[in-house]
C-alpha positions as CSV (number, residue, x, y, z in Angstrom):
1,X,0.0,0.0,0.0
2,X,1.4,3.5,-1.2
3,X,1.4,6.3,1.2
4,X,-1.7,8.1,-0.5
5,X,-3.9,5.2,0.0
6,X,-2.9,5.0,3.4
7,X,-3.3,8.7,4.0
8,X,-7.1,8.0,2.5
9,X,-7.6,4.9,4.8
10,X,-6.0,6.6,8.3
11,X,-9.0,6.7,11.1
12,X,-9.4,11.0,10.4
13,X,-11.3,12.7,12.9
14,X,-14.6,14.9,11.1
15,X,-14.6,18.2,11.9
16,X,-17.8,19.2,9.8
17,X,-20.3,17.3,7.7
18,X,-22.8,19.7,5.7
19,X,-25.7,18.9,3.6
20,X,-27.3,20.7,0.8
21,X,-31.7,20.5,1.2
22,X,-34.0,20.1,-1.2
23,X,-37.6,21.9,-2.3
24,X,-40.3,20.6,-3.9
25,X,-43.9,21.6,-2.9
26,X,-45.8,21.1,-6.0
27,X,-44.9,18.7,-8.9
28,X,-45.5,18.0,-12.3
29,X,-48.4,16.3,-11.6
30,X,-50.4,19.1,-9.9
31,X,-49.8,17.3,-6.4
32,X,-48.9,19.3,-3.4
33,X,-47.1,18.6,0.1
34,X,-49.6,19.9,2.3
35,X,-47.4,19.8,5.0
36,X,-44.7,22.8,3.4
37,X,-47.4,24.4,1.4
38,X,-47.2,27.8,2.3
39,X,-50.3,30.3,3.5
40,X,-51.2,31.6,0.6
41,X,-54.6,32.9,-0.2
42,X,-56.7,32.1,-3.3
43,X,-56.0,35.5,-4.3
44,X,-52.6,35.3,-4.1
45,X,-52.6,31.7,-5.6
46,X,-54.2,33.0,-8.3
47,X,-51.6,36.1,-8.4
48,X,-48.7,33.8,-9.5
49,X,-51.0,32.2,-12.5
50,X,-51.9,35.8,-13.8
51,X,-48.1,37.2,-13.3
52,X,-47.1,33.7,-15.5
53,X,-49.3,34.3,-18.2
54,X,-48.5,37.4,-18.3
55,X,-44.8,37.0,-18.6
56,X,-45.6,34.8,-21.6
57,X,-47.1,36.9,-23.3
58,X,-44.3,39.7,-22.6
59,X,-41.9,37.4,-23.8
60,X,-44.3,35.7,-26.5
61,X,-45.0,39.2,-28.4
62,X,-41.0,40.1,-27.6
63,X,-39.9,37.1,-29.5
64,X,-41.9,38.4,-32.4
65,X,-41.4,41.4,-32.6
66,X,-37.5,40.7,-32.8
67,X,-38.0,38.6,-35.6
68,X,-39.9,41.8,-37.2
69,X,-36.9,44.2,-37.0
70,X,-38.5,45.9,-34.1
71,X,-36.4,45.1,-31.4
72,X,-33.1,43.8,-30.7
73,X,-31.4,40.6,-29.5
74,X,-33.8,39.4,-26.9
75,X,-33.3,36.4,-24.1
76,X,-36.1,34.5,-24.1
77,X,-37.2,33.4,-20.1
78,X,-39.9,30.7,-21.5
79,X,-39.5,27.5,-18.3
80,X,-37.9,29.5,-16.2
81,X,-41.0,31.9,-15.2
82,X,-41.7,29.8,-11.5
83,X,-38.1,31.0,-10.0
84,X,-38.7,34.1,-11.6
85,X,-42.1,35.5,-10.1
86,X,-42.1,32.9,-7.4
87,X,-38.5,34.7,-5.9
88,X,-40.3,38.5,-6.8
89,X,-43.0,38.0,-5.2
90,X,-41.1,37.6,-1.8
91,X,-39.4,40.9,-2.5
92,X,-40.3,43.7,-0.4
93,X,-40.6,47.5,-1.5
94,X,-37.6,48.7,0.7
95,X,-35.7,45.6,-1.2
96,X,-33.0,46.0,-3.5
97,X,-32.9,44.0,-6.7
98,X,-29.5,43.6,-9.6
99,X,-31.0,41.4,-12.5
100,X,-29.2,39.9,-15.1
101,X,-30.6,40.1,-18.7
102,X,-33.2,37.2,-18.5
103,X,-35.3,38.5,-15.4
104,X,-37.9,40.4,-17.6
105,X,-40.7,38.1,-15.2
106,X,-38.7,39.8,-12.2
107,X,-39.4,43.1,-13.3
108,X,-42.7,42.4,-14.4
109,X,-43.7,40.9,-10.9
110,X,-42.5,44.2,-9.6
111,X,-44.5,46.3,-11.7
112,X,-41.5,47.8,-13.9
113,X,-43.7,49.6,-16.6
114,X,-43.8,47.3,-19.7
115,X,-43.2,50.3,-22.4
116,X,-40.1,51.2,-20.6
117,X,-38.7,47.5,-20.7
118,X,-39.8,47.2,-24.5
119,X,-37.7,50.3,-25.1
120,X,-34.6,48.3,-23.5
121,X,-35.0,45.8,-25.9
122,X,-35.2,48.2,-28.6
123,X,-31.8,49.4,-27.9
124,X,-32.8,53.0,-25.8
125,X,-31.0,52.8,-22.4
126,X,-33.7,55.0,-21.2
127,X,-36.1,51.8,-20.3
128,X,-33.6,51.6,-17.7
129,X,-33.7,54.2,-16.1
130,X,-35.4,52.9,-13.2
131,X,-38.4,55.1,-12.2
132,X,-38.7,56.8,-8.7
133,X,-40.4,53.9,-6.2
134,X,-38.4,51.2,-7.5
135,X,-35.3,49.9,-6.3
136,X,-34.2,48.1,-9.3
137,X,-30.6,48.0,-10.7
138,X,-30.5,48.4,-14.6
139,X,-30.3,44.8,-16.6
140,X,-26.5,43.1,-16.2
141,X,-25.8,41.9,-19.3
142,X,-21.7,41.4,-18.4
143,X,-22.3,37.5,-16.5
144,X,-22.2,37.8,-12.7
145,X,-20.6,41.4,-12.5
146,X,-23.4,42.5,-10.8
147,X,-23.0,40.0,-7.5
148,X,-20.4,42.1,-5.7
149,X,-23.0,45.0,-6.6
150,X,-25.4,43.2,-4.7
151,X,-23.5,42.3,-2.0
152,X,-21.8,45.5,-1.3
153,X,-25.5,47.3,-1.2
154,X,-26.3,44.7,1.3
155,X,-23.6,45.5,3.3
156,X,-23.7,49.8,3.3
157,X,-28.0,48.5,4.7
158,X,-26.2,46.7,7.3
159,X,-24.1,49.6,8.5
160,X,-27.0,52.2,8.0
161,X,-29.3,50.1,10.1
162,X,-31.6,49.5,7.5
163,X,-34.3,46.5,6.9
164,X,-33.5,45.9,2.9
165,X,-32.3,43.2,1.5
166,X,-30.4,43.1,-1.6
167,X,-31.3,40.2,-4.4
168,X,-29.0,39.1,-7.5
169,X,-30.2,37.0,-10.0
170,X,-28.2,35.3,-12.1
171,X,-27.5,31.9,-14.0
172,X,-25.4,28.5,-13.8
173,X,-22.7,30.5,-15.9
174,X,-22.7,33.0,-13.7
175,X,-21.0,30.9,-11.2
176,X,-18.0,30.5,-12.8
177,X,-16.9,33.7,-12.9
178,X,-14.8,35.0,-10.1
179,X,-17.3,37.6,-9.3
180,X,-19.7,35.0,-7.9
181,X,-17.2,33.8,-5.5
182,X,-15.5,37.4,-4.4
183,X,-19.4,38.5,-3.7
184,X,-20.1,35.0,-1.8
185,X,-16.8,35.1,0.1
186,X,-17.8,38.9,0.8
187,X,-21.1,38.0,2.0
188,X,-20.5,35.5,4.7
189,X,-17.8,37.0,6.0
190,X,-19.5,40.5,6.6
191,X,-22.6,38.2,7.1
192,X,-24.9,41.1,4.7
193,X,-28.7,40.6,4.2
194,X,-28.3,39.3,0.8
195,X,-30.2,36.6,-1.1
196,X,-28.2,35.4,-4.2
197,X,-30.4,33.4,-6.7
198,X,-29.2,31.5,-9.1
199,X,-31.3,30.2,-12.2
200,X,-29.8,27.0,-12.7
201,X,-31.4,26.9,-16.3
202,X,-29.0,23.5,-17.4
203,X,-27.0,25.7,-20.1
204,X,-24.6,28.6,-20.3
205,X,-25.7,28.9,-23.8
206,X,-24.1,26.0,-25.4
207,X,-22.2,24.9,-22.5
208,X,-23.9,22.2,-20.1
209,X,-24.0,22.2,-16.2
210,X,-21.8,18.9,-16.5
211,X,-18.8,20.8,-18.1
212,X,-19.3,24.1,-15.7
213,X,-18.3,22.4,-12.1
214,X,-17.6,18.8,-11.2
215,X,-19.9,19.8,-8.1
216,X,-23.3,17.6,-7.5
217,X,-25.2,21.3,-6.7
218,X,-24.7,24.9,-7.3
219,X,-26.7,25.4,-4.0
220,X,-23.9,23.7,-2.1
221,X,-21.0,26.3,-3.3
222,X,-22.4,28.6,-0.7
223,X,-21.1,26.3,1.9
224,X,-17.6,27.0,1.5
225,X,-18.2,30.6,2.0
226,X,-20.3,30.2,5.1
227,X,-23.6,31.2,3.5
228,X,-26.6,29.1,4.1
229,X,-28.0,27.0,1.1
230,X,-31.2,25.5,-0.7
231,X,-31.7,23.9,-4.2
232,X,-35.4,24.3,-4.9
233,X,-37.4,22.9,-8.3
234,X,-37.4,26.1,-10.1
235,X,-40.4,25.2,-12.2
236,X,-42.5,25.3,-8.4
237,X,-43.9,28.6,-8.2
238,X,-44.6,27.5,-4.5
239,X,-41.7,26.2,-3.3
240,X,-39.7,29.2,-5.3
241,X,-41.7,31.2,-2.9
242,X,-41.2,29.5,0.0
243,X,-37.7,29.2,0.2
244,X,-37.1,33.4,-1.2
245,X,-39.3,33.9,1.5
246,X,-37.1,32.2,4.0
247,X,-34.3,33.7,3.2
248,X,-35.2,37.2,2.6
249,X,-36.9,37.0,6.5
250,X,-33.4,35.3,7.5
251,X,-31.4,38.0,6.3
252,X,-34.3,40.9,7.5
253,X,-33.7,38.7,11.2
254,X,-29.6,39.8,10.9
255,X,-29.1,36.1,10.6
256,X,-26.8,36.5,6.8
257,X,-26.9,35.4,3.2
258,X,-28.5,32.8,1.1
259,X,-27.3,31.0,-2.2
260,X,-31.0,29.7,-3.8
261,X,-30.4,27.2,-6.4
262,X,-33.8,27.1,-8.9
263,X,-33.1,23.8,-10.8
264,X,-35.1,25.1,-13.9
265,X,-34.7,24.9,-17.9
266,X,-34.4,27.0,-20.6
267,X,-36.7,25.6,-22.9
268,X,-35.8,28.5,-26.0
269,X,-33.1,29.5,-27.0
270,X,-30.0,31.3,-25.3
271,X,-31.3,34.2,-26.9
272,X,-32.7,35.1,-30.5
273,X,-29.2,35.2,-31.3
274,X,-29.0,31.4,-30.7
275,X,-29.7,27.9,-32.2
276,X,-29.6,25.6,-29.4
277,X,-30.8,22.7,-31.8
278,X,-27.4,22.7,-32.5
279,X,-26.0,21.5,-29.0
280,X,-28.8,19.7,-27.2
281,X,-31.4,16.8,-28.1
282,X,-35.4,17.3,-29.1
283,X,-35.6,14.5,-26.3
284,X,-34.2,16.2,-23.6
285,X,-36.5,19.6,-24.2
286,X,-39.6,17.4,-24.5
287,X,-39.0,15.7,-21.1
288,X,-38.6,19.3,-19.7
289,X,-41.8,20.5,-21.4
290,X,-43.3,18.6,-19.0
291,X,-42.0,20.0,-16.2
292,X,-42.6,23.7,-17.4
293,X,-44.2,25.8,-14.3
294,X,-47.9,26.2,-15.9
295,X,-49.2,22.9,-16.2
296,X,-48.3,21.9,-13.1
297,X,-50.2,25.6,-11.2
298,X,-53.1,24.9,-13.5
299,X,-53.4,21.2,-12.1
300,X,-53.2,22.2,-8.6
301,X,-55.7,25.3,-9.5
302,X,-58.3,23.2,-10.9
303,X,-58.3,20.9,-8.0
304,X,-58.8,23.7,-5.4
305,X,-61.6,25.0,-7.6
306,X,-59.5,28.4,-8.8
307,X,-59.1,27.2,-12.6
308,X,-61.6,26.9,-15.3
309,X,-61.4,27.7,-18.8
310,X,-62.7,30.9,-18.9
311,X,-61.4,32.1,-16.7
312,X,-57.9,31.3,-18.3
313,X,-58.8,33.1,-21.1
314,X,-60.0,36.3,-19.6
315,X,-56.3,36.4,-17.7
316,X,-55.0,36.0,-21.6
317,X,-57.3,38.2,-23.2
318,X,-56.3,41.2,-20.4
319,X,-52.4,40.2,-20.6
320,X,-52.7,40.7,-24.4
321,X,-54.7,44.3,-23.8
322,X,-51.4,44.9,-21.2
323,X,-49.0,44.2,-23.8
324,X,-49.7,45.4,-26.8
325,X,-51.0,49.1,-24.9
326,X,-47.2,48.9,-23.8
327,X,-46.4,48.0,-27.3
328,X,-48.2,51.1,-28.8
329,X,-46.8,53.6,-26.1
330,X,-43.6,52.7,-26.6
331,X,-43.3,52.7,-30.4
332,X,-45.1,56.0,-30.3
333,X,-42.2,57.9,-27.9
334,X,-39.7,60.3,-29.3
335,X,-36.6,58.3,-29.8
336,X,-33.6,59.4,-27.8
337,X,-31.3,62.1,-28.6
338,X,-27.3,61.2,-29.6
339,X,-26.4,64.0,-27.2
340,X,-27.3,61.9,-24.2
341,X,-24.7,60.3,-25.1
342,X,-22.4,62.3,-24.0
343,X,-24.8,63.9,-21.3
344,X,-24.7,60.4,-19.3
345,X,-21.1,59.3,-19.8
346,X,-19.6,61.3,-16.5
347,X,-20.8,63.0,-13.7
348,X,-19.8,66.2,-14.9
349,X,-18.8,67.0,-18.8
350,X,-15.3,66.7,-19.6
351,X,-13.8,70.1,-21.6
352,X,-13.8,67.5,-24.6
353,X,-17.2,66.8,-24.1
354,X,-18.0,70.3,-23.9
355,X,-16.6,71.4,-27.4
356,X,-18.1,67.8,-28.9
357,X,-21.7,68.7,-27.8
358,X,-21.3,72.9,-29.0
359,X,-20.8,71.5,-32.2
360,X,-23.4,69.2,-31.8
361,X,-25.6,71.5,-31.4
362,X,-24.2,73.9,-34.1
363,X,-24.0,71.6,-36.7
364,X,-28.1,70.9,-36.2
């Protein structure tokens, strides 16, 4: 026997063990464990079904009117609505929130003004600039940059005394980025009122989970940092909104950060940018079409008595009204000026700036 295998087989004495827990409330099949269910009331039940259709439709018309010229590269956030609305929902107004680019049913859930996130899309930065009442970082699109963002609002709220809690949202990609493990080392050291959520969507556009980490979870990363952990099915609405809401009283309590893994799927593209025929199976997206976060609500809806077909299309028929009024509004704005451009670049205008905008002007 070599020395390694006797270093492997010498009588070592543990000095932790850690686990990584897992959520499921309601599943594929419409059936729910009473026993975690949270109090909800058929009103607010009904509140996740009417967000989710909504968010379709968002992202339905979104996808179209991208491949009409009208908008720009879009990410779609079809499956992955349930970790999405489920997690906003739990957000309070005094909350902070840093999405990345695919959290358009985040912002919706919040009541972000649809127009203004159409304009995003359409390439004017001015659909995000956040309007007053909403503590909402502008979209991320650089992977993970914004978790140190997060993390270091989380901590100034700590230090002012205040009852916030940050949120970043990001995805499985997101996690191997050194960002992601500065912010997580950050937050359990300073032990900030932070709730990290990562959309574990199976892809970083063509790359899968398998070739990201050799580690069984995402959730269980957080451990190493001294953050506490949860994997949850992201395609539960339920227990998405169970185990935000955990966390974000847990880190309200003074009691530190939380790493929520949503175990989801991306069933569209990476973006309209994207083929992902290219790189995974018909198979493997079937089998998660199954899984997707509105059959499952509708099941349990019916069953309760909340769900019938009219009323399903009465929450479509208003979500279309919603959408294509935001459509209209948007389209009919003046578009923004190429001074602002200059304007927005520095707190105060450079001399350079100065002479580039006089002639600006002069030359118009």
């Amino acid at each position: 026997m070599g020395l390694d295998d006797k270093l492997l087989t010498m009588p070592y004495k543990v000095i932790g063990r850690f686990e990584v827990r897992y959520l499921q409330i309601l599943d594929e099949k419409g059936n729910v464990d009473e026993s975690l269910l949270p109090s909800l009331s058929d009103r607010e039940i009904k509140r996740f079904f009417e967000l989710i259709i909504l968010a379709r439709t968002f992202n339905r018309r979104a996808l179209s009117l991208q491949r009409e010229g009208r908008i720009g590269t879009y990410a779609s956030i079809y499956g992955q609505e349930a970790s999405q609305i489920g997690s906003a929902l739990a957000i309070e107004k005094d909350d902070w929130v840093f999405p990345s680019f695919r959290e358009m049913g985040v912002l919706i859930s919040l009541g972000y003004p649809l127009w203004m996130l159409f304009r995003y899309w359409r390439g004017d930065e001015r659909g995000m600039k956040t309007p007053e009442g909403f503590n909402i970082l502008p979209v991320s699109v650089p992977v993970g940059t914004h978790i140190p963002h997060a993390v270091g609002t989380a901590w100034a709220m700590k230090i002012k005394g205040h009852r916030g809690v940050s949120v970043a949202y990001f995805g499985d990609g997101g996690t191997s980025k050194g960002d992601f493990h500065e912010g997580l080392n950050f937050a359990g050291v300073m032990k900030v009122p932070c709730v990290l959520i990562c959309q574990n969507n199976q892809w970083a556009i063509s790359v899968p989970r398998e070739k990201q980490t050799a580690s069984e979870t995402i959730a269980q990363k957080a451990i190493a940092y001294g953050l506490e952990c949860i994997q949850v099915d992201g395609n539960d609405v339920l227990a998405v909104y169970s185990a935000t809401r955990s966390a974000m009283d847990r880190a309200r309590d003074g009691r530190g950060p939380t790493l929520i893994e949503c175990f989801t799927y991306r069933l569209d593209d990476h973006t309209t940018a994207d083929d992902a025929s290219r790189y995974r199976s018909e198979e493997e997206v079937k089998e998660w079409m199954g899984k997707e976060p509105l059959i499952r609500l509708r099941l349990f809806m019916e069953r309760k008595g909340l769900w019938t077909e009219e009323y399903e299309k009465e929450v479509n028929r208003r979500a279309e009204e919603m959408v294509d009024r935001a459509i209209e509004e948007e389209e009919s704005q003046k578009g923004p000026e190429p001074v602002d451009m200059i304007h927005y670049t520095c707190a105060e205008l450079t001399r350079r700036q100065k002479k580039e905008l006089r002639e600006f002007v002069w030359e118009r």
